[in-house]
mmCIF entry with sequence, helices, sheets and N, C-alpha, C, O atoms, coordinates in Angstrom:
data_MODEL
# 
_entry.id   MODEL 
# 
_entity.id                         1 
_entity.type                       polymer 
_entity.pdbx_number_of_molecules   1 
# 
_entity_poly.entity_id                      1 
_entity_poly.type                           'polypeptide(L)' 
_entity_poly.nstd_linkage                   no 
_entity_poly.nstd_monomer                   no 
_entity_poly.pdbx_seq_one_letter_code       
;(UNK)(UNK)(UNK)(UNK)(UNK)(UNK)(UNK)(UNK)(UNK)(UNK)(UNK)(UNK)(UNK)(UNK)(UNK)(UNK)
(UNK)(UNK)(UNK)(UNK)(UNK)(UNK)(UNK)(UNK)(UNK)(UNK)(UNK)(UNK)(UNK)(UNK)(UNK)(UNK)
(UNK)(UNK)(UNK)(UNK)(UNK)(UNK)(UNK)(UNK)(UNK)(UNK)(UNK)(UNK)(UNK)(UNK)(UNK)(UNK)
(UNK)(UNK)(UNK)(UNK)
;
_entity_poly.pdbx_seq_one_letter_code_can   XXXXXXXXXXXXXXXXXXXXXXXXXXXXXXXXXXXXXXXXXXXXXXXXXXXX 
_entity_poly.pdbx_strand_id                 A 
# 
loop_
_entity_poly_seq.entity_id 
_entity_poly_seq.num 
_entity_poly_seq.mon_id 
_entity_poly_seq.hetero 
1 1  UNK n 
1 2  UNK n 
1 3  UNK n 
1 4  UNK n 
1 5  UNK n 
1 6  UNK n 
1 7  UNK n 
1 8  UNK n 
1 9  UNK n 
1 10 UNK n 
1 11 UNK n 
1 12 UNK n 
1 13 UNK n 
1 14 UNK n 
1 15 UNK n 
1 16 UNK n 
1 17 UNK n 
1 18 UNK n 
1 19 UNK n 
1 20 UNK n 
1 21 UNK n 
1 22 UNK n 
1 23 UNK n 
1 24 UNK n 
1 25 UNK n 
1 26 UNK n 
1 27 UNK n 
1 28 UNK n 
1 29 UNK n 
1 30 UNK n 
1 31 UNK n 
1 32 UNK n 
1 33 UNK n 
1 34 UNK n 
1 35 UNK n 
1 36 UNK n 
1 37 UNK n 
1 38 UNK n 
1 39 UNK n 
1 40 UNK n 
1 41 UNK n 
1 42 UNK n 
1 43 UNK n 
1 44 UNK n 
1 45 UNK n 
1 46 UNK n 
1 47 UNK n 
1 48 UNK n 
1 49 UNK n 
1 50 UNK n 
1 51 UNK n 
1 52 UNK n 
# 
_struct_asym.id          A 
_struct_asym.entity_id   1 
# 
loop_
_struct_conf.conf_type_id 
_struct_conf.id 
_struct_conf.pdbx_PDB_helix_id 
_struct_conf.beg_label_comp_id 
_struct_conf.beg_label_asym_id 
_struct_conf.beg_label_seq_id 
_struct_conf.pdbx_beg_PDB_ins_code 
_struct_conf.end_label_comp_id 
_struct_conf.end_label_asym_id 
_struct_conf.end_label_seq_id 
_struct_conf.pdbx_end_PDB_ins_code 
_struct_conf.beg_auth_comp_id 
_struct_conf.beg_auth_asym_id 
_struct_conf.beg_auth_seq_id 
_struct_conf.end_auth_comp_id 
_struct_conf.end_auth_asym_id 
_struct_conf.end_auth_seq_id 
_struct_conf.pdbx_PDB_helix_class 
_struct_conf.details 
_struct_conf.pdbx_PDB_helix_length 
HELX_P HELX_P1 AA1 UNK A 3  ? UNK A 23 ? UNK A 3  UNK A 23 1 ? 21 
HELX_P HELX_P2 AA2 UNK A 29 ? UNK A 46 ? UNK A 29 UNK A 46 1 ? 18 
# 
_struct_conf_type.id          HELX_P 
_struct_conf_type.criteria    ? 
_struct_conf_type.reference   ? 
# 
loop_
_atom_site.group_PDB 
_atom_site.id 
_atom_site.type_symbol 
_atom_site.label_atom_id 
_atom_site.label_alt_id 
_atom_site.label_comp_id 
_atom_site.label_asym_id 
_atom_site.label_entity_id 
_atom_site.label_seq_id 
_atom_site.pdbx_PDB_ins_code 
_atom_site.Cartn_x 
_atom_site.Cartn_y 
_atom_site.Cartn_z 
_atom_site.occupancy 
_atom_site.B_iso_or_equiv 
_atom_site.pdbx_formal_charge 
_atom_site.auth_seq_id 
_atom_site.auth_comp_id 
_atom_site.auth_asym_id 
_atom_site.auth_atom_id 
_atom_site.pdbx_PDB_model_num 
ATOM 1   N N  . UNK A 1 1  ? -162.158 -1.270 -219.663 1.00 0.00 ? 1  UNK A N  1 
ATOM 2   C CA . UNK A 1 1  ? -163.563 -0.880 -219.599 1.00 0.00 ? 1  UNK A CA 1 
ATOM 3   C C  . UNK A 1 1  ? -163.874 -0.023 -220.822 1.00 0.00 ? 1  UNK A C  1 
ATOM 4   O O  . UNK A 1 1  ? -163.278 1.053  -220.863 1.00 0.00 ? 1  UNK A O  1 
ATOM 5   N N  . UNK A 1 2  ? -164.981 -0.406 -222.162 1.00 0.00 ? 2  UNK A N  1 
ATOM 6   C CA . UNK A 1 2  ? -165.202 0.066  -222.558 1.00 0.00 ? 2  UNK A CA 1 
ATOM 7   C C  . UNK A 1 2  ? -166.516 1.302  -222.317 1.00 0.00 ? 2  UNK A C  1 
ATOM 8   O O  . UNK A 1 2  ? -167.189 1.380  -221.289 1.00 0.00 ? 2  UNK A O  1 
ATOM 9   N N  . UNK A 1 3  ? -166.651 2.136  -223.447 1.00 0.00 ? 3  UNK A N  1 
ATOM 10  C CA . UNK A 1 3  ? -167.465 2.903  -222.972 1.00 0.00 ? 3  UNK A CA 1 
ATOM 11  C C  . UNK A 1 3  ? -168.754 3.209  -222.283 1.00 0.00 ? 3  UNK A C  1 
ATOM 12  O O  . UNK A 1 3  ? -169.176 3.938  -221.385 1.00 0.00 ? 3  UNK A O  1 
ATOM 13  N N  . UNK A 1 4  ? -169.276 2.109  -223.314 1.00 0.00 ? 4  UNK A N  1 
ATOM 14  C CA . UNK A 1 4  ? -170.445 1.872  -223.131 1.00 0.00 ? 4  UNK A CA 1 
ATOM 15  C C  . UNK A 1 4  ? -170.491 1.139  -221.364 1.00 0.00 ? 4  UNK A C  1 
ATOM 16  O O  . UNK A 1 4  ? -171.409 1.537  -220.647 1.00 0.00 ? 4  UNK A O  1 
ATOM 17  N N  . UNK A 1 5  ? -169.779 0.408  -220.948 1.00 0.00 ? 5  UNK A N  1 
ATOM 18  C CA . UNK A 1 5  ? -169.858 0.016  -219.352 1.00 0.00 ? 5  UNK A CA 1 
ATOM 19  C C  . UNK A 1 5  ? -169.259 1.159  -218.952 1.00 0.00 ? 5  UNK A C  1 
ATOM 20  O O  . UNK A 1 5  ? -169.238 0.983  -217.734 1.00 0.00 ? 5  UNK A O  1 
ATOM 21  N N  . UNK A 1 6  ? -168.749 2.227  -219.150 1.00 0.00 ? 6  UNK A N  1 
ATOM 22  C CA . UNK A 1 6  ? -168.345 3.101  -218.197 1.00 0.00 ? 6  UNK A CA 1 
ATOM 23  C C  . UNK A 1 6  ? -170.116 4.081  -218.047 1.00 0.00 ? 6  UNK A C  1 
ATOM 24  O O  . UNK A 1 6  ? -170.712 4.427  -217.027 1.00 0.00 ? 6  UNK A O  1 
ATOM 25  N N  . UNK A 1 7  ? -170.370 4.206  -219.039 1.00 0.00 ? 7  UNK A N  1 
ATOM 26  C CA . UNK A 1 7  ? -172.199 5.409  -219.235 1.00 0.00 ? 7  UNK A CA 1 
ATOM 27  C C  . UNK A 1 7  ? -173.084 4.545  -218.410 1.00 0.00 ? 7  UNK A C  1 
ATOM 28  O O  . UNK A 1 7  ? -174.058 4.929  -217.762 1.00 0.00 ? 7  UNK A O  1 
ATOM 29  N N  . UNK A 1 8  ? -172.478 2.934  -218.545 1.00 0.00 ? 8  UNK A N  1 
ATOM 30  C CA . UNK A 1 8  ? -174.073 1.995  -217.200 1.00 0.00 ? 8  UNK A CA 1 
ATOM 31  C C  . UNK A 1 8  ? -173.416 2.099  -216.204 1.00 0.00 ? 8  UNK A C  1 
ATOM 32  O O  . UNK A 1 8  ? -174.248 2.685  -215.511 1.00 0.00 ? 8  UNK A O  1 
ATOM 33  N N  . UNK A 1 9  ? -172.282 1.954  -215.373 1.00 0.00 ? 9  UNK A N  1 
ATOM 34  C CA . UNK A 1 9  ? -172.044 2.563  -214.635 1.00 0.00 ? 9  UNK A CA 1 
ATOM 35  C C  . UNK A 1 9  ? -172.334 3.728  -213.975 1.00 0.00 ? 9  UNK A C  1 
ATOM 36  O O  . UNK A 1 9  ? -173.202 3.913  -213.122 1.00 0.00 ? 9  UNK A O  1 
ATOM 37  N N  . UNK A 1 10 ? -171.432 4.606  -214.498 1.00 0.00 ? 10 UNK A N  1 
ATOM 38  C CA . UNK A 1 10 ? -172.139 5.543  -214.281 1.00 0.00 ? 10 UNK A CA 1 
ATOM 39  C C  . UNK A 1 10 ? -173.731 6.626  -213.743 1.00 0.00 ? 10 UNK A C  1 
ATOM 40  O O  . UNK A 1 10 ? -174.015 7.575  -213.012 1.00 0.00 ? 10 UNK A O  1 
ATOM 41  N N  . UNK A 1 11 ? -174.433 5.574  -214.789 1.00 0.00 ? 11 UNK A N  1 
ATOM 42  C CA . UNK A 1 11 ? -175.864 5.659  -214.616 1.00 0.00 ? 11 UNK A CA 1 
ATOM 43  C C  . UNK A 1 11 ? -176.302 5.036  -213.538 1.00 0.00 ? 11 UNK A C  1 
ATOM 44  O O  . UNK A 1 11 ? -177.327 5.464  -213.008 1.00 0.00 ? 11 UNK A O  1 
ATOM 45  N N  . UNK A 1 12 ? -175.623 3.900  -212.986 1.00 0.00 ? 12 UNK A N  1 
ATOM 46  C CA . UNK A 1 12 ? -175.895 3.278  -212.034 1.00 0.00 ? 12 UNK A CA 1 
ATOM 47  C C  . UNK A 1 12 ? -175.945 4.225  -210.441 1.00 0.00 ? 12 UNK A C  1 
ATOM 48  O O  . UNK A 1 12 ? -176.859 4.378  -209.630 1.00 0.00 ? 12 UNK A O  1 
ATOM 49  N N  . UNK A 1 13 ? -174.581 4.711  -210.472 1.00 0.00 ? 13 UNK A N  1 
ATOM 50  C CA . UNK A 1 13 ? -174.257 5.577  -209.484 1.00 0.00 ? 13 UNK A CA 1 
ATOM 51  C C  . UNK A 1 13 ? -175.262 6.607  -209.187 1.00 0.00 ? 13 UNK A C  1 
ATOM 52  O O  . UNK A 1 13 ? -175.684 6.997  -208.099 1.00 0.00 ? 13 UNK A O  1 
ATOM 53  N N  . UNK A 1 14 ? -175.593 7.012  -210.542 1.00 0.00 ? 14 UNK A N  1 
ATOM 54  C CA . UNK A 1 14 ? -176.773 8.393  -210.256 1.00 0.00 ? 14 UNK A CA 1 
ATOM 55  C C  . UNK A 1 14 ? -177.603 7.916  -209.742 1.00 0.00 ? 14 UNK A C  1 
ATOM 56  O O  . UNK A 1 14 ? -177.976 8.492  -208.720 1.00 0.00 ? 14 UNK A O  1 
ATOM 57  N N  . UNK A 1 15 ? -178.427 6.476  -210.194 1.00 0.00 ? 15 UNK A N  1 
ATOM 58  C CA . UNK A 1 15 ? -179.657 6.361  -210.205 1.00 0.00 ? 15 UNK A CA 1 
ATOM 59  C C  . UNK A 1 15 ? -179.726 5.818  -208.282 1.00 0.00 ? 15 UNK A C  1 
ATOM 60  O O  . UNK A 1 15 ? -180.729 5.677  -207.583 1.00 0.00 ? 15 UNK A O  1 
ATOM 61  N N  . UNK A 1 16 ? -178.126 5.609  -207.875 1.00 0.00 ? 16 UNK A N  1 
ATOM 62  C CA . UNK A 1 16 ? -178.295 5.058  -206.408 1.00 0.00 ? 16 UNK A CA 1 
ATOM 63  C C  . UNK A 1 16 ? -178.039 6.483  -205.492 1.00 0.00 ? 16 UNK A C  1 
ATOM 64  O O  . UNK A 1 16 ? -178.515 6.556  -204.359 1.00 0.00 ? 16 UNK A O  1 
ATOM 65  N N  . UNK A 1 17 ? -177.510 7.234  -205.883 1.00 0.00 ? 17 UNK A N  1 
ATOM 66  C CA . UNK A 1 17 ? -177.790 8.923  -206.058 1.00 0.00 ? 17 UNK A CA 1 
ATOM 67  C C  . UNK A 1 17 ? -178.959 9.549  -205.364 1.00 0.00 ? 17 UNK A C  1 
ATOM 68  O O  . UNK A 1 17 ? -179.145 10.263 -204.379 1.00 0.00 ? 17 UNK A O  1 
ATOM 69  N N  . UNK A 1 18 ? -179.896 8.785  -206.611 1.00 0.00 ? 18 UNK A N  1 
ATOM 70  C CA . UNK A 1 18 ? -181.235 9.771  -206.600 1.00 0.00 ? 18 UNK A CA 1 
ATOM 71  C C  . UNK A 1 18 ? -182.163 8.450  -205.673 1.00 0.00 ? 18 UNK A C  1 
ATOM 72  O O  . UNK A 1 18 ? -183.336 8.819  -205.615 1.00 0.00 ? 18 UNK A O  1 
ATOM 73  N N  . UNK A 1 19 ? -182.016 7.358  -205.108 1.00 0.00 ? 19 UNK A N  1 
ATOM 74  C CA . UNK A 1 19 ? -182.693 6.842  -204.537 1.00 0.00 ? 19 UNK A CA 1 
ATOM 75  C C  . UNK A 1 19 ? -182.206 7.459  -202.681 1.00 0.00 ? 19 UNK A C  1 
ATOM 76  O O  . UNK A 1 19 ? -182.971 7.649  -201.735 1.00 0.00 ? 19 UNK A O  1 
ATOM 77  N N  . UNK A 1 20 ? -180.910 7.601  -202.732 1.00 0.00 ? 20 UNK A N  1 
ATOM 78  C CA . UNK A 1 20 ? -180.647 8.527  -201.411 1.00 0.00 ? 20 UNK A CA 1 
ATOM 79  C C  . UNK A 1 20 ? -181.461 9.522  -201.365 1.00 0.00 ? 20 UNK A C  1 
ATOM 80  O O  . UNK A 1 20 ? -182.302 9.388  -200.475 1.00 0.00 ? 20 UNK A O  1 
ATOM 81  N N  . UNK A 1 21 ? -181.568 10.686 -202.109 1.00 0.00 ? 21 UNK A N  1 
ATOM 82  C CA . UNK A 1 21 ? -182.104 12.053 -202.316 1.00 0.00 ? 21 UNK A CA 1 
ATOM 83  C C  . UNK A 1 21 ? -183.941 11.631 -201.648 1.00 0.00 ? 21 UNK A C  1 
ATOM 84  O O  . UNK A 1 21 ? -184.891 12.012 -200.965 1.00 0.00 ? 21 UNK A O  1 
ATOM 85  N N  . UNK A 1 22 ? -183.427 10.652 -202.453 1.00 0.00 ? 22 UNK A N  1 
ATOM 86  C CA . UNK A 1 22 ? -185.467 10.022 -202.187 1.00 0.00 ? 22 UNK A CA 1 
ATOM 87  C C  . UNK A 1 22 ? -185.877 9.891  -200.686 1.00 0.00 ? 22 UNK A C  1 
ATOM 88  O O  . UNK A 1 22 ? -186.731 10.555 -200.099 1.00 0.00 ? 22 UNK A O  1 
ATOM 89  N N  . UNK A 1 23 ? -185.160 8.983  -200.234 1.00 0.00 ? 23 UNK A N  1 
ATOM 90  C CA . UNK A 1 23 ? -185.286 8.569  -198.931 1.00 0.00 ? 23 UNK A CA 1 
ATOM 91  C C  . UNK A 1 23 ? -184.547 9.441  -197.803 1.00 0.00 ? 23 UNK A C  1 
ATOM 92  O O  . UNK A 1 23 ? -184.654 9.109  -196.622 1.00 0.00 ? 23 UNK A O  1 
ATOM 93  N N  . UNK A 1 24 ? -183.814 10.536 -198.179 1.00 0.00 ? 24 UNK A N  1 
ATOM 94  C CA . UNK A 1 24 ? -183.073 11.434 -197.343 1.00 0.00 ? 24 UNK A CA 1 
ATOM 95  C C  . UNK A 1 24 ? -182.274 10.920 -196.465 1.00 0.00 ? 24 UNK A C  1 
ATOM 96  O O  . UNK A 1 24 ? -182.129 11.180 -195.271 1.00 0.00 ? 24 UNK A O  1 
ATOM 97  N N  . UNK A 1 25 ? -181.743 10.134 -197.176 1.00 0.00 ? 25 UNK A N  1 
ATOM 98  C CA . UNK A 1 25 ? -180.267 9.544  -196.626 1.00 0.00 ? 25 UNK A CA 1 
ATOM 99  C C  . UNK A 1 25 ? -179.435 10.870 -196.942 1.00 0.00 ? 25 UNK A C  1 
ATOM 100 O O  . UNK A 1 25 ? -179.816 11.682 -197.785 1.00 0.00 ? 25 UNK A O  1 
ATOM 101 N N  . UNK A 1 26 ? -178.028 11.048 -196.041 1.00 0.00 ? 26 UNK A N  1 
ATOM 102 C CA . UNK A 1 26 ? -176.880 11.699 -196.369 1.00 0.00 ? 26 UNK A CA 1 
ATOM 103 C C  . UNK A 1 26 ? -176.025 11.337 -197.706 1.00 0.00 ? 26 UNK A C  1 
ATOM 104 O O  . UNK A 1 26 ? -175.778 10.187 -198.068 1.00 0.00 ? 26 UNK A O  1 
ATOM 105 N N  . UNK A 1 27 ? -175.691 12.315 -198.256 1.00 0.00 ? 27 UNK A N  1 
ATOM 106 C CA . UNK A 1 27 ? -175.259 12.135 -200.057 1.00 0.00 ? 27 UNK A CA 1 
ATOM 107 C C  . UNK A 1 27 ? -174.616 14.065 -200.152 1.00 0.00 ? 27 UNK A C  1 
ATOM 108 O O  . UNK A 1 27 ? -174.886 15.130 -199.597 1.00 0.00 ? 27 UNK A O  1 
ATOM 109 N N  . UNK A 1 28 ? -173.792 13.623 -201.072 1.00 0.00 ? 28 UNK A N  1 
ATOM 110 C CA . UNK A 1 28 ? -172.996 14.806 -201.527 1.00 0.00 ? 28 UNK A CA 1 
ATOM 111 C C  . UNK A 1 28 ? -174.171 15.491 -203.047 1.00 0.00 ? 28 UNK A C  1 
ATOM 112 O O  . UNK A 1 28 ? -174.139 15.069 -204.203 1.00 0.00 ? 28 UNK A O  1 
ATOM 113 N N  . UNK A 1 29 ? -174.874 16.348 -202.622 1.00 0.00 ? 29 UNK A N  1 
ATOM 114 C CA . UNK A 1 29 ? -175.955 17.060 -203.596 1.00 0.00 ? 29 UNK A CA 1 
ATOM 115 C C  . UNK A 1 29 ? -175.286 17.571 -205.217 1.00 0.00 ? 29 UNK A C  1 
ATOM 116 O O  . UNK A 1 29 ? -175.841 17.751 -206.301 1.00 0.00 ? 29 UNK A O  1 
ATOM 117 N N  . UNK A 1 30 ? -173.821 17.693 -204.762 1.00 0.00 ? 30 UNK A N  1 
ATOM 118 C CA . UNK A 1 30 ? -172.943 18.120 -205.868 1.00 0.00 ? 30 UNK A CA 1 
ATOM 119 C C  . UNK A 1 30 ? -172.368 17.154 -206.981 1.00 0.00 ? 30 UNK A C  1 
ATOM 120 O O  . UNK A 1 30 ? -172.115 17.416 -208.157 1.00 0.00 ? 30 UNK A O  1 
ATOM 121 N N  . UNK A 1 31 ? -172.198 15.674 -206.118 1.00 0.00 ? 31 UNK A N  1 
ATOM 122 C CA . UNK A 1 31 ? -172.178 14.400 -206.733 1.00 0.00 ? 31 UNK A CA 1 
ATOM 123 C C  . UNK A 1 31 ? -173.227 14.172 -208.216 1.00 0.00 ? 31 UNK A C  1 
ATOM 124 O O  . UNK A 1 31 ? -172.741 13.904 -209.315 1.00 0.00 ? 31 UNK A O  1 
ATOM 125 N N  . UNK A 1 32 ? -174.409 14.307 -208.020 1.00 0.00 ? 32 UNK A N  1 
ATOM 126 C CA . UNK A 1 32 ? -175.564 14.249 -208.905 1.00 0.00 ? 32 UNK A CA 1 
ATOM 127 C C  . UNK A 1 32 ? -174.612 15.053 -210.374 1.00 0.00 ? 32 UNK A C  1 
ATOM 128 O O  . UNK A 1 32 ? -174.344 14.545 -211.463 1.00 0.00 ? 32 UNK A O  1 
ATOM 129 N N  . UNK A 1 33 ? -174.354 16.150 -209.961 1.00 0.00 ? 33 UNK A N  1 
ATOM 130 C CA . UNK A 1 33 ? -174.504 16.862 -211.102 1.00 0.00 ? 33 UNK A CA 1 
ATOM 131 C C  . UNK A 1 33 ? -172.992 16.534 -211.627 1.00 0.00 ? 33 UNK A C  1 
ATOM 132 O O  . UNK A 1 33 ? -172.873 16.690 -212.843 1.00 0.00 ? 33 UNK A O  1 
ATOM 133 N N  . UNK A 1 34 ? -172.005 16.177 -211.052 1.00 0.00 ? 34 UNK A N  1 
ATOM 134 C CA . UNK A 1 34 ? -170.530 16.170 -211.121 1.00 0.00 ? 34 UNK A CA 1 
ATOM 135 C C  . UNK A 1 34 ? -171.102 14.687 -211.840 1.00 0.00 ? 34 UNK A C  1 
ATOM 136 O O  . UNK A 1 34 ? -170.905 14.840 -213.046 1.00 0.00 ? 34 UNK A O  1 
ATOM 137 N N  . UNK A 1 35 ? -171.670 13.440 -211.627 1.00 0.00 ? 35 UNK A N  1 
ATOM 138 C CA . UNK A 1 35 ? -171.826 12.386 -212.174 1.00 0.00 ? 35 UNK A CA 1 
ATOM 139 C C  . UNK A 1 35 ? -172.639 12.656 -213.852 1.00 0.00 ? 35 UNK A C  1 
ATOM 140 O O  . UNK A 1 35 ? -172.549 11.906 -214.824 1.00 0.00 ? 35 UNK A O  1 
ATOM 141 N N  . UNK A 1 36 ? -173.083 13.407 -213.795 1.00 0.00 ? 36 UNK A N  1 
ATOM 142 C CA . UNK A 1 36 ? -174.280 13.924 -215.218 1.00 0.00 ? 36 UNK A CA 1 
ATOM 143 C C  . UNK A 1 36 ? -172.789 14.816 -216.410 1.00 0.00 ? 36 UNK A C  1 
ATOM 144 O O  . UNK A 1 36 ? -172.686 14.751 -217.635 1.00 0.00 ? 36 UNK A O  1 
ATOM 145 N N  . UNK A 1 37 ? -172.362 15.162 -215.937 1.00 0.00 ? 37 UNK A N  1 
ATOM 146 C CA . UNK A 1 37 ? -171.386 15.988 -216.706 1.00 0.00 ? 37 UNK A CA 1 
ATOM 147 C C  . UNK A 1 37 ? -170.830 14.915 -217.088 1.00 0.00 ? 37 UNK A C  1 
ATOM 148 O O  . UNK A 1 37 ? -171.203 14.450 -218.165 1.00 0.00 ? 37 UNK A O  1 
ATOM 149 N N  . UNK A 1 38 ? -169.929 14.314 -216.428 1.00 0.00 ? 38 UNK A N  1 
ATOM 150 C CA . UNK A 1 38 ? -169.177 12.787 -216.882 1.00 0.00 ? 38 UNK A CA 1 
ATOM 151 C C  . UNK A 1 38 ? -170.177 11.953 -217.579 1.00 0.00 ? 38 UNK A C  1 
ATOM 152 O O  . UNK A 1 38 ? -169.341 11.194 -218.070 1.00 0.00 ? 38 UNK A O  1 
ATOM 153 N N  . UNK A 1 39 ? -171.311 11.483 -218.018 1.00 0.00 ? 39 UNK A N  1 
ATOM 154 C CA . UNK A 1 39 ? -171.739 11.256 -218.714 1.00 0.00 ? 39 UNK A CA 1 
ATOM 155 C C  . UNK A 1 39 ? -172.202 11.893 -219.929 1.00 0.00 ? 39 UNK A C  1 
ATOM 156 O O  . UNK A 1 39 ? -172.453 11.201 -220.916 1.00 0.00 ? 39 UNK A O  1 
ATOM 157 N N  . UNK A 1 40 ? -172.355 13.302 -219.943 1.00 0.00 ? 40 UNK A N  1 
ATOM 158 C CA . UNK A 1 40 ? -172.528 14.331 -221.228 1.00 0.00 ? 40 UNK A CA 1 
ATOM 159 C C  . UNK A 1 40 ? -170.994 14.013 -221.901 1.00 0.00 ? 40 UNK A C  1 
ATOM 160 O O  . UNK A 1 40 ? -170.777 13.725 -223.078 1.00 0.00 ? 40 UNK A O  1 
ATOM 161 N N  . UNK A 1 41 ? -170.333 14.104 -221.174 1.00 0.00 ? 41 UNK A N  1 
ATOM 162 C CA . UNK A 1 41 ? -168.629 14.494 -221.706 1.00 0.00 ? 41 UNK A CA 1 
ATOM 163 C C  . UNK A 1 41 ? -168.641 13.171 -222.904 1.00 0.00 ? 41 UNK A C  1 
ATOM 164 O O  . UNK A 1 41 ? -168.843 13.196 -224.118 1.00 0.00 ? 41 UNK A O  1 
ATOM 165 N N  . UNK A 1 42 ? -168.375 12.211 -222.098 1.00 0.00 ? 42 UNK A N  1 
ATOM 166 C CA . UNK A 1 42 ? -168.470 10.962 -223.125 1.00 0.00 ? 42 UNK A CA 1 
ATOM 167 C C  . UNK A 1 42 ? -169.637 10.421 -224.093 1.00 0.00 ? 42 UNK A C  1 
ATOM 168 O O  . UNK A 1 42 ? -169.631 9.556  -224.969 1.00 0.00 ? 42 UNK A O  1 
ATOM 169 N N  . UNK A 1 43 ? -170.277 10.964 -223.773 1.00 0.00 ? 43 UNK A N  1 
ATOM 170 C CA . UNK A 1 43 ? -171.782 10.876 -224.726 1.00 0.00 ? 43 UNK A CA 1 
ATOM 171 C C  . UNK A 1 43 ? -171.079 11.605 -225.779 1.00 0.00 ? 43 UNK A C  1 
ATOM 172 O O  . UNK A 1 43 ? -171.019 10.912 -226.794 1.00 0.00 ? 43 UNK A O  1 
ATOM 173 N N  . UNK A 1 44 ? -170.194 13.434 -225.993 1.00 0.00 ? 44 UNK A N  1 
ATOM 174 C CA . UNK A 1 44 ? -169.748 13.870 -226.763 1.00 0.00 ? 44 UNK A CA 1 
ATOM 175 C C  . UNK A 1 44 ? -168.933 13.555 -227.147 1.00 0.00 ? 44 UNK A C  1 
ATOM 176 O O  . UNK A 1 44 ? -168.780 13.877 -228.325 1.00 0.00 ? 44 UNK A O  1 
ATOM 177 N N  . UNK A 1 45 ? -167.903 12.785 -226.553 1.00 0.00 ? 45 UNK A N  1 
ATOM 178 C CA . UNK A 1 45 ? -166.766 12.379 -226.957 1.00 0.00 ? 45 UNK A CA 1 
ATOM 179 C C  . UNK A 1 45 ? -166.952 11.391 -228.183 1.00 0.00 ? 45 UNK A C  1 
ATOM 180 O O  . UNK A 1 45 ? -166.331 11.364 -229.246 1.00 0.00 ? 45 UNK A O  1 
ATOM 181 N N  . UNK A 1 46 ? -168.016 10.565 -227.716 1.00 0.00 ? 46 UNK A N  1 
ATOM 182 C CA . UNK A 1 46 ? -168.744 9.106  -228.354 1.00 0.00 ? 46 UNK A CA 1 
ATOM 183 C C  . UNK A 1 46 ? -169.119 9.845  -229.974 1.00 0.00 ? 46 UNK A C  1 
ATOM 184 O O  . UNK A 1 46 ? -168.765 9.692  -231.143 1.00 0.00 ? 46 UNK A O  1 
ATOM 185 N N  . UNK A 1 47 ? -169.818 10.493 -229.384 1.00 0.00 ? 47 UNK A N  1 
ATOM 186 C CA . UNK A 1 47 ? -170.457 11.447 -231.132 1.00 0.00 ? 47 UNK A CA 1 
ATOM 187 C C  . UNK A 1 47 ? -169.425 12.174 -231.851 1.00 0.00 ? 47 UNK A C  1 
ATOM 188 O O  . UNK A 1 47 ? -169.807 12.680 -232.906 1.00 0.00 ? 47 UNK A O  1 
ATOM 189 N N  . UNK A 1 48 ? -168.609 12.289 -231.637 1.00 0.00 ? 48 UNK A N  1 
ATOM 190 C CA . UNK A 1 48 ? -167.266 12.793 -232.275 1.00 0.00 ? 48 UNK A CA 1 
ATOM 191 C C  . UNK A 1 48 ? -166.043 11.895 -232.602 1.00 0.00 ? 48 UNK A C  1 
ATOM 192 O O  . UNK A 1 48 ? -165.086 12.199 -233.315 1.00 0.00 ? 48 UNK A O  1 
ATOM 193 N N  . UNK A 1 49 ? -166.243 10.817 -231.992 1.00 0.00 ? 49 UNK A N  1 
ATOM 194 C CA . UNK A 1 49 ? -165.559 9.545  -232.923 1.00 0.00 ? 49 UNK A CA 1 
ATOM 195 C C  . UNK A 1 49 ? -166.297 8.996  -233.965 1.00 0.00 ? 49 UNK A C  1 
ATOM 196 O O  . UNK A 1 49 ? -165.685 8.298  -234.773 1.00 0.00 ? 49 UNK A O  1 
ATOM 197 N N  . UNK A 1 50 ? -167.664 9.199  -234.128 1.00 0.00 ? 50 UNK A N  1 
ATOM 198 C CA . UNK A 1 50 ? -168.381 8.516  -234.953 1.00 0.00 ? 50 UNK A CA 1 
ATOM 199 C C  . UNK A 1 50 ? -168.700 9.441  -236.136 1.00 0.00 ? 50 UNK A C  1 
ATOM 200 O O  . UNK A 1 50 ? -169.208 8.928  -237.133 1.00 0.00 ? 50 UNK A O  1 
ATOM 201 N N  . UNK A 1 51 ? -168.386 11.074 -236.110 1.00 0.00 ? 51 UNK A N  1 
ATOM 202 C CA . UNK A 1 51 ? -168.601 12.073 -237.153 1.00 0.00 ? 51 UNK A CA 1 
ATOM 203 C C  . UNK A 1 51 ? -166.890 12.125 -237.687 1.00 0.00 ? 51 UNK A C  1 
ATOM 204 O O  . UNK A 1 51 ? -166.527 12.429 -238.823 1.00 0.00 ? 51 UNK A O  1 
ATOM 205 N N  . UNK A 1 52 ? -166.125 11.797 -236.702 1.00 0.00 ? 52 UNK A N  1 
ATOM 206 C CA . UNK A 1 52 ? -164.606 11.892 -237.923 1.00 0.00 ? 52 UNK A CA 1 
ATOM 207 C C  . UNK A 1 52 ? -163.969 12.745 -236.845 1.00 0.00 ? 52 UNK A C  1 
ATOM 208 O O  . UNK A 1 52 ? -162.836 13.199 -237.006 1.00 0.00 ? 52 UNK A O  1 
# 
């Protein structure tokens, strides 16, 4: 799995996340933000292979 499918992933998860939150289904509130970090991380990681 490259990166770029790991960040749509990812994004995926949030965005099914925030459709729970919506409809007030049961969901781990801590998940949201634990999923957003894992995407910052590699977003930085990404920009720091590409500066050297």
């Amino acid at each position: 799995m490259n990166i770029e499918e790991k960040i749509y992933t990812l994004k995926k998860e949030l965005l099914l996340l925030r459709i729970k939150k919506i409809t007030k289904q049961n969901f781990k509130s801590e998940e949201i933000k634990k999923i957003q970090h894992q995407i910052s991380q590699i977003n930085f990681q990404k920009t720091n292979k590409k500066n050297g």
